[in-house]
FITIBA-253309 format. One line per 4 residues: number of its first residue (from 0); their letters; for each residue x, y, z of N, C-alpha, C, O. Coordinates in pm, 1 decimal. Layout:
% FITIBA-253309
NUM> a> X:Y:Z:X:Y:Z:X:Y:Z:X:Y:Z | ... $
% end
This chain:
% FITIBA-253309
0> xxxx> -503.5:-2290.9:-1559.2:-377.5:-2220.6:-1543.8:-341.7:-2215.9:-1395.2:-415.6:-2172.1:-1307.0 | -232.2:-2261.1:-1380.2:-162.1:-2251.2:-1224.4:-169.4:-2093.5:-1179.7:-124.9:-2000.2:-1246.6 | -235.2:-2083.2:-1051.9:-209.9:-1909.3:-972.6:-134.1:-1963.2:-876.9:-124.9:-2083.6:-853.2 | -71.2:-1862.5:-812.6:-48.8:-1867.1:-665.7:-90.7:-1781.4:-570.7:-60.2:-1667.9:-607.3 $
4> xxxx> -159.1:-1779.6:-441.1:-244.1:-1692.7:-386.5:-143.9:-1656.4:-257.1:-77.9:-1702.7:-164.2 | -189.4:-1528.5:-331.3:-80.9:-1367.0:-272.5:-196.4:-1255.4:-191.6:-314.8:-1255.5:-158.0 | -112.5:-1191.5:-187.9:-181.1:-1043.3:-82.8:-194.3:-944.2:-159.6:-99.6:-916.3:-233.1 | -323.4:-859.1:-163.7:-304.5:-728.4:-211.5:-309.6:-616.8:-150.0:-418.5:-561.1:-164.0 $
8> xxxx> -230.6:-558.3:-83.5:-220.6:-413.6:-9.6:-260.0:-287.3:-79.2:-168.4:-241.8:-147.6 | -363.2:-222.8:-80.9:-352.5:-102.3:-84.8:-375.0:-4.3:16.3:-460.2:-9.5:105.0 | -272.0:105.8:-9.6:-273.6:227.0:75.6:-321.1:345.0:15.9:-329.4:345.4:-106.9 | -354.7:447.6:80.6:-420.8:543.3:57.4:-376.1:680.9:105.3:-444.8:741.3:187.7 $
12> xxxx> -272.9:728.3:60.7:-204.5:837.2:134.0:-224.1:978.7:85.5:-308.8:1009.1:1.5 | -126.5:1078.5:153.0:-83.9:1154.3:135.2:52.7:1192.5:40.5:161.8:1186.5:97.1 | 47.7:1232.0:-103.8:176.3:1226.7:-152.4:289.4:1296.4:-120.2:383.4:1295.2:-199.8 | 296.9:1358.0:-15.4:444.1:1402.9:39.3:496.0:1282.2:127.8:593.3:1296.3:201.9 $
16> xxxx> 419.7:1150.9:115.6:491.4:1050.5:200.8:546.4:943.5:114.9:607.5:851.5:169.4 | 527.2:945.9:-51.2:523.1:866.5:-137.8:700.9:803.3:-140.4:726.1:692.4:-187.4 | 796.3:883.5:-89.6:941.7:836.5:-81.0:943.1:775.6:66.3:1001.3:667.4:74.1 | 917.5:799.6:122.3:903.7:697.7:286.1:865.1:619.6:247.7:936.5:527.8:207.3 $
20> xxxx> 727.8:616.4:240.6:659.5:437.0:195.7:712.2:368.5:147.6:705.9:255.5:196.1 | 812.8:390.5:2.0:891.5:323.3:-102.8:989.9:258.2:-23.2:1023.1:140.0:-14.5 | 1036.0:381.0:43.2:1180.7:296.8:99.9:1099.6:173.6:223.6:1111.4:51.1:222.7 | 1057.8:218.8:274.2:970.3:58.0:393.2:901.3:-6.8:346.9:872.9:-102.0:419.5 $
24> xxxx> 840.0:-6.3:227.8:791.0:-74.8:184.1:913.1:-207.3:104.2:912.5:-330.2:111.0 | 981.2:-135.6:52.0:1081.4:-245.1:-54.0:1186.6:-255.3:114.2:1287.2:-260.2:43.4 | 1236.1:-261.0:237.7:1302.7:-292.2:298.5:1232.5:-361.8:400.3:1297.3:-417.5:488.9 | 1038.9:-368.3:398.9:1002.4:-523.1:440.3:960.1:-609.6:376.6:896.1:-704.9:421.1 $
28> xxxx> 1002.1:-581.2:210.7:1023.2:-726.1:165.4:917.5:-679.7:36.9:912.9:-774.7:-41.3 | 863.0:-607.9:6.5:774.0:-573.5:-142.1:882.5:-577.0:-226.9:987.0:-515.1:-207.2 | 852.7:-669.0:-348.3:936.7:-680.9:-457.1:891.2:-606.4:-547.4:927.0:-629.0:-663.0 | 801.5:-499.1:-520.1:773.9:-443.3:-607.4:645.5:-362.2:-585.5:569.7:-380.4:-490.3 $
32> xxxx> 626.7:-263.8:-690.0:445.5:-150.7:-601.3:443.3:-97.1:-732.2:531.9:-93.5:-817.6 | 309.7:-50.0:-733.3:237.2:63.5:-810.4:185.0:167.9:-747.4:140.8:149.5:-633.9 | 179.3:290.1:-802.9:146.7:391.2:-732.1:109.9:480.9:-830.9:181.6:525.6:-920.4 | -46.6:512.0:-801.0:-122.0:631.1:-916.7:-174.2:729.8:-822.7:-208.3:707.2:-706.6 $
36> xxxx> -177.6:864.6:-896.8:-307.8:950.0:-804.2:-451.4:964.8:-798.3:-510.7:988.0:-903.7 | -504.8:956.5:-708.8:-646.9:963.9:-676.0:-658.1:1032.2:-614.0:-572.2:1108.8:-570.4 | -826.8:1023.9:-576.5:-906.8:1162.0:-527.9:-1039.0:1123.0:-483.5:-1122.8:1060.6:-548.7 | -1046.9:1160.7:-381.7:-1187.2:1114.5:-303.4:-1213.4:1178.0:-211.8:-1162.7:1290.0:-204.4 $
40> xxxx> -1294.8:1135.6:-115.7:-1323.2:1225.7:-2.5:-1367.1:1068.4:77.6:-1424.3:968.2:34.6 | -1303.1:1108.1:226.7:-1350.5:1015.8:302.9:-1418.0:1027.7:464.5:-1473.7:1137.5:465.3 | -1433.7:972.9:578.4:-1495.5:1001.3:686.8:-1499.9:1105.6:722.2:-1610.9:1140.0:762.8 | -1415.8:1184.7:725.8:-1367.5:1339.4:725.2:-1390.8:1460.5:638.5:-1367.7:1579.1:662.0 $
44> xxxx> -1422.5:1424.1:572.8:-1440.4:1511.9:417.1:-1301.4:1488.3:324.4:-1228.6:1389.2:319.2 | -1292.1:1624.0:249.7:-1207.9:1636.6:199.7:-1066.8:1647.0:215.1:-1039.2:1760.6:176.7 | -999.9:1609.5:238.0:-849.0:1667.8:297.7:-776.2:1768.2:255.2:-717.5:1755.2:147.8 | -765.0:1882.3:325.6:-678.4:1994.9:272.7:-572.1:1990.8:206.8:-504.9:2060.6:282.7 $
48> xxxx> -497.8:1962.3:118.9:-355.4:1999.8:32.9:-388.9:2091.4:-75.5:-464.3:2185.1:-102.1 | -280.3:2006.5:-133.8:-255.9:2136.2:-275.2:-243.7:2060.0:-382.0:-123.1:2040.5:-397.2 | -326.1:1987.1:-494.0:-466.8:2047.2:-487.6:-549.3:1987.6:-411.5:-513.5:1874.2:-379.7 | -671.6:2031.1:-360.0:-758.8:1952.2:-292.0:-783.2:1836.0:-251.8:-822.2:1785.7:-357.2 $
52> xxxx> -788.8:1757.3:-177.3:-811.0:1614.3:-243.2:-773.7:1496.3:-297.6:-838.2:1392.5:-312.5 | -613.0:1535.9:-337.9:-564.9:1456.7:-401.0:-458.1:1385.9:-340.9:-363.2:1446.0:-290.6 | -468.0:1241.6:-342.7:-355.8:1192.5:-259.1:-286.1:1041.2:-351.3:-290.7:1041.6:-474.3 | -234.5:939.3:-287.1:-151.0:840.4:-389.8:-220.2:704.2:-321.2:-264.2:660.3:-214.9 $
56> xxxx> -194.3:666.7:-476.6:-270.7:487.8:-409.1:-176.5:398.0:-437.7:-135.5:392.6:-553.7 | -133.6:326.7:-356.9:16.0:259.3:-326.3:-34.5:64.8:-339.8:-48.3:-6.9:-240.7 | -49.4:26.9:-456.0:-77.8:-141.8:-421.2:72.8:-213.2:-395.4:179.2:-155.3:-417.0 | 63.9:-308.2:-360.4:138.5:-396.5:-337.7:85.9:-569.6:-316.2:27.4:-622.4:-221.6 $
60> xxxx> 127.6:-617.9:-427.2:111.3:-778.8:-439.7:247.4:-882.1:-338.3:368.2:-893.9:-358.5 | 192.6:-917.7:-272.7:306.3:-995.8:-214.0:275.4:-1091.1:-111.1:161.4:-1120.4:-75.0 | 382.9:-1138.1:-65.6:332.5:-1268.3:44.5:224.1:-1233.6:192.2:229.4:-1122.8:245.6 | 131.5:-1342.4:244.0:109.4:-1255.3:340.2:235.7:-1205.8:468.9:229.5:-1104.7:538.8 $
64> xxxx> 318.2:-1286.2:470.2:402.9:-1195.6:592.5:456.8:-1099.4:563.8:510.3:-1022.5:643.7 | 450.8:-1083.5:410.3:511.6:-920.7:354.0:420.5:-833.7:394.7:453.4:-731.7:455.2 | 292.3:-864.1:365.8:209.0:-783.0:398.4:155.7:-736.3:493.5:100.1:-627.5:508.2 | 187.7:-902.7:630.1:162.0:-822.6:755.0:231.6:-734.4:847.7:192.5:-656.0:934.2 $
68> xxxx> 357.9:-773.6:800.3:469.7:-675.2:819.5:424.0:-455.5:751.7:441.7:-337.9:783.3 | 380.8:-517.0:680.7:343.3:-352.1:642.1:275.8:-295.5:649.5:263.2:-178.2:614.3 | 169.9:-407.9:730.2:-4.0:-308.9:798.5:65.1:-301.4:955.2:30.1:-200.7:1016.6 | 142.9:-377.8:1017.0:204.4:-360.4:1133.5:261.7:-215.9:1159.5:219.2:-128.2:1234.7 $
72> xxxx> 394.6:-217.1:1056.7:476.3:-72.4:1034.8:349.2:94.1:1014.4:355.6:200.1:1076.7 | 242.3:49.7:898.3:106.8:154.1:880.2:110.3:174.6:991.1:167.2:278.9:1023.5 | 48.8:81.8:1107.7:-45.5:99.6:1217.9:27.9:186.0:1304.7:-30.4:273.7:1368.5 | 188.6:162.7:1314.4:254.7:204.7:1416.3:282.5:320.1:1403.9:282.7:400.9:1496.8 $
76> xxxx> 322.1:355.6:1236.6:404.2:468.3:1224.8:357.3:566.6:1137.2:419.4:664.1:1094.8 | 213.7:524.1:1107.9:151.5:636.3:1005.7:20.3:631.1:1036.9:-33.5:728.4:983.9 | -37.8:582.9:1081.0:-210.4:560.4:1116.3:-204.3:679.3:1242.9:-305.2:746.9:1262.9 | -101.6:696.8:1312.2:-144.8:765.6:1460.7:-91.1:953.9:1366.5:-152.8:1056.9:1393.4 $
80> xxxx> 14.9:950.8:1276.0:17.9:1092.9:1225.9:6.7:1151.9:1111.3:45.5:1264.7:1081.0 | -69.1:1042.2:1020.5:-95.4:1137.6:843.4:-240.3:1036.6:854.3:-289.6:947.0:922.7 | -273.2:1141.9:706.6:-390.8:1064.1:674.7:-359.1:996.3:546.8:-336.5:1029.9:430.5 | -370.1:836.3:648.2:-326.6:673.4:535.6:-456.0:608.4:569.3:-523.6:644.6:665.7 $
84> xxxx> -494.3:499.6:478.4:-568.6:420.9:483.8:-524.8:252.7:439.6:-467.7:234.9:332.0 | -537.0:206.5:475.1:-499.5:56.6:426.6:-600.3:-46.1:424.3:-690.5:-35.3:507.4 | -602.3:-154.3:336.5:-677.3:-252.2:286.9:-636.8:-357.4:252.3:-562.2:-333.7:157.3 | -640.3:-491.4:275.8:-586.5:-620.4:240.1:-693.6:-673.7:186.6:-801.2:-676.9:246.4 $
88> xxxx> -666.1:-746.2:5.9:-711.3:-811.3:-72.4:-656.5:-967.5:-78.7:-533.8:-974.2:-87.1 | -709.9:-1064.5:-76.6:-655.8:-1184.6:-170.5:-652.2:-1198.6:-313.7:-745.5:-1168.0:-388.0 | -542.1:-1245.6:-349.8:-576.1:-1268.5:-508.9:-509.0:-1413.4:-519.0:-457.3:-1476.6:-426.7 | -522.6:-1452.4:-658.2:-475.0:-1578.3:-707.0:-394.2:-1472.0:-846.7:-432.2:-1371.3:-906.7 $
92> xxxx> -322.3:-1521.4:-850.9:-193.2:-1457.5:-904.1:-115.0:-1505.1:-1015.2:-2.7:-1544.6:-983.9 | -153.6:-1512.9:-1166.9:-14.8:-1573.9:-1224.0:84.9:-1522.7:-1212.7:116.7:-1404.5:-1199.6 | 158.6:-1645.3:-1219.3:303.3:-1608.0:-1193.3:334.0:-1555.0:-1092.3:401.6:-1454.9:-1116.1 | 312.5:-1577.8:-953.0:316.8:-1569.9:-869.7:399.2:-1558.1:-788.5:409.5:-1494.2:-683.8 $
96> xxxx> 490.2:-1658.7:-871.1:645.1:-1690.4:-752.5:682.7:-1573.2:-790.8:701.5:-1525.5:-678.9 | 705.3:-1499.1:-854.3:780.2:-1355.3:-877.6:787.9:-1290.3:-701.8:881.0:-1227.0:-652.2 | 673.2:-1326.7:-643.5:673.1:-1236.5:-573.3:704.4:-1351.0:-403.0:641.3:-1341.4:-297.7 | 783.2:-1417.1:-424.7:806.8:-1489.5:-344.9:912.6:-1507.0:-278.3:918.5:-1555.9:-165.4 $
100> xx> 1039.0:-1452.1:-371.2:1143.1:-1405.1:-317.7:1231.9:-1415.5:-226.7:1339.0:-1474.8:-214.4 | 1129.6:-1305.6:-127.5:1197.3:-1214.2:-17.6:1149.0:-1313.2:99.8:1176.7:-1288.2:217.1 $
% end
């Protein structure tokens, strides 16, 4: 079966940022995201909110310049004042061109 090999972004936020991300995320070029809640604890411990712990996990499948475009924007504009985390995956992808687009 034909793939095409794409990017996988995930982020690791805070959900009072879940409408920011959306909008920069789909205006550098994500044709698209998932976003569930999780819960963990990381270098820091736990993170204080309401409830404990709990924050949003933001993937995004897409090209790599989509993607480097959006660990660029992370680094600049959310890594220095919330607590985000980010991660770049490869995948091989059916159907792929979907996400080719932009």
């Amino acid at each position: 079966m034909y793939t095409t090999p794409l990017s996988i972004i995930t982020i690791i936020a805070e959900p009072v940022l879940e409408d920011r991300l959306v909008h920069d995320l789909r205006r550098l070029g994500a044709s698209g995201y998932t976003i569930s809640d999780s819960r963990g604890e990381g270098s820091r411990g736990v993170r204080a909110s309401d409830p404990p712990g709990v924050s949003i996990r933001v993937e995004v499948v897409a090209s790599p310049e989509v993607t480097d475009r959006i660990l660029d924007l992370l680094a600049a504009d959310y890594f220095p004042h919330y607590a985000v985390i980010a991660w770049l995956s490869e995948a091989r992808v059916v159907r792929g061109e979907k996400y080719l687009t932009r």
